[in-house]
C-alpha angles and dihedrals in degrees: 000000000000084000115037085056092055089045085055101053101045090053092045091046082047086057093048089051097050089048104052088033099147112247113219100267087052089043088064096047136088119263118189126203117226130294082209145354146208128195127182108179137184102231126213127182109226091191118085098244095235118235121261129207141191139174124211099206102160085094119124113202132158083351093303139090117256130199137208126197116209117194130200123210108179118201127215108237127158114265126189133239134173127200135194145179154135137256110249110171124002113314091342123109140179108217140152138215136207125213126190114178126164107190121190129214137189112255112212119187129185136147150202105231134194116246114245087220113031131052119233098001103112122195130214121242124223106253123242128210140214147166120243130177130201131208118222123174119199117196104182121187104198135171105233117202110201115213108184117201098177142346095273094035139073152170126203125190107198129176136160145120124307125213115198128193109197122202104186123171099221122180121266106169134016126209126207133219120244118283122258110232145221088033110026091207097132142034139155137230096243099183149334144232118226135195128194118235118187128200148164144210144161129256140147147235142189129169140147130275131206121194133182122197121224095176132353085284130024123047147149126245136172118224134194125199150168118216124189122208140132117190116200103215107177107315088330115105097207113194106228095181149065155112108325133165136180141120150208144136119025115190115187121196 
C-alpha cells in the first residue's frame, strides 16, 4: 500500500508537470509566485504506525499478582491539514499549518490470571478487544520557497518546526467475567476502564508541493513530506511522525 500511494503520487505530480509544461512563449515570460496562499490537503501516512504494548502488573487478586497485556494496533487513516502564509521576499514566505488527526487504533486485552484454587498455576484470560482514537494536533510554522515554472505551474520547497499536542485514551483497570466454576479453567477480560493522558513535543518536517492553477486563484496541488516527532504519553514513546503524502485545494492571492 506504501508503495502503490507514492507511486501514485509521482505519476500523478509527473501529470501535473507534462500539463502545465510552459510553451515558448510561457517559458520567456515572468511568472510570479504568489503575494499569499492557502492549502488545504488530504494527508496519508506512508509508514506502517509499529505496535505498542504495555502490562499492568501491580494487580492483587486471589493472593497473587495478576497481569494483564494490553496490546496497540494503530490504523492508517487520512487526516486533514491547512496551511496558510504570506510572500515576504522574492520567492520566500512565512507561513503556518495546521494539522488535526484522530487515529484510531485496535485495543487488545488479556491477562494471566491467578487460579482460586490452586497456588502458582496462572490461567489465561480470553482477550478483549476495543477501538480507541487519539487526538493529535500539529501546528507547524515553516519557511515556503515558491519556484514558478509557468503561469499555471508551480514548486514550492517548505521546511520548520513542528509543536504537537497528543489526547490518548490509555487502560487503567481491567474487569474480569464471572468464574466458571467447578473447575475455574477458563475466564474472560469483560471490560475495561480507560483514562486520558495528554502530552506534547517538538519535531520537525520539510517536503516538497506541486500546484496547478486552474485560474488566478484556485488551484490543486500534491505534496510530499517527512515529519519528525516522538510524544512521550505515560511510560509509551508514540511516533507522531513520518513520511505522508497527499494533496487537494490550492488557493493564490
Amino acid at each position: 500500500m506504501d508503495h502503490f500511494v507514492a507511486r501514485q503520487v509521482l505519476t500523478i505530480g509527473i501529470g501535473l508537470a507534462f500539463f502545465a509544461a510552459p510553451s515558448p512563449v510561457e517559458a520567456q515570460g515572468t511568472s510570479q509566485p504568489p503575494n499569499a496562499f492557502l492549502d488545504i490537503n488530504g494527508v496519508y501516512p506512508l509508514g506502517s504506525p509499529a505496535e505498542v504494548s504495555a502490562t499492568l502488573s501491580d494487580v492483587s487478586l486471589y493472593g497473587e499478582s495478576a497481569e494483564y497485556r494490553i496490546g496497540r494496533r494503530p490504523a492508517r487513516k487520512v487526516s486533514v491539514d491547512a496551511r496558510g502564509g504570506v510572500r515576504v521576499w522574492k520567492g520566500l514566505a512565512i507561513g503556518v499549518a495546521v494539522s488535526v488527526d484522530e487515529p484510531e487504533s485496535d485495543v487488545t486485552v488479556s491477562g494471566s490470571i491467578p487460579h482460586p484454587l490452586f497456588f502458582d498455576r496462572p490461567r489465561t484470560a480470553s482477550p478483549l478487544t476495543v477501538s480507541l482514537s487519539d487526538r493529535l494536533l500539529g501546528v507547524h510554522p515553516q519557511a515556503v520557497y515558491f519556484v514558478p515554472v509557468t503561469d499555471a505551474f508551480e514548486i514550492s520547497f517548505f521546511a520548520g518546526p513542528s509543536f504537537f499536542r497528543l489526547s490518548r485514551a490509555a487502560v487503567e483497570g481491567v474487569a474480569l467475567g464471572p468464574e466458571n466454576a467447578p473447575l475455574f479453567a477458563s475466564l474472560a477480560v469483560s471490560d475495561i476502564t480507560l483514562t486520558t493522558n495528554k502530552a506534547t513535543a517538538v519535531g520537525a518536517s520539510a517536503g516538497i508541493d506541486m500546484t496547478v492553477m486552474f485560474s488566478r486563484v484556485v488551484g490543486m496541488g500534491i505534496f510530499a513530506k517527512y515529519v519528525t516527532g516522538s510524544v512521550s504519553v505515560g511510560t509509551q514513546s508514540v511516533d507522531v511522525g513520518g513520511a505522508q503524502a497527499g494533496g487537494g485545494l490550492r488557493f493564490r492571492f
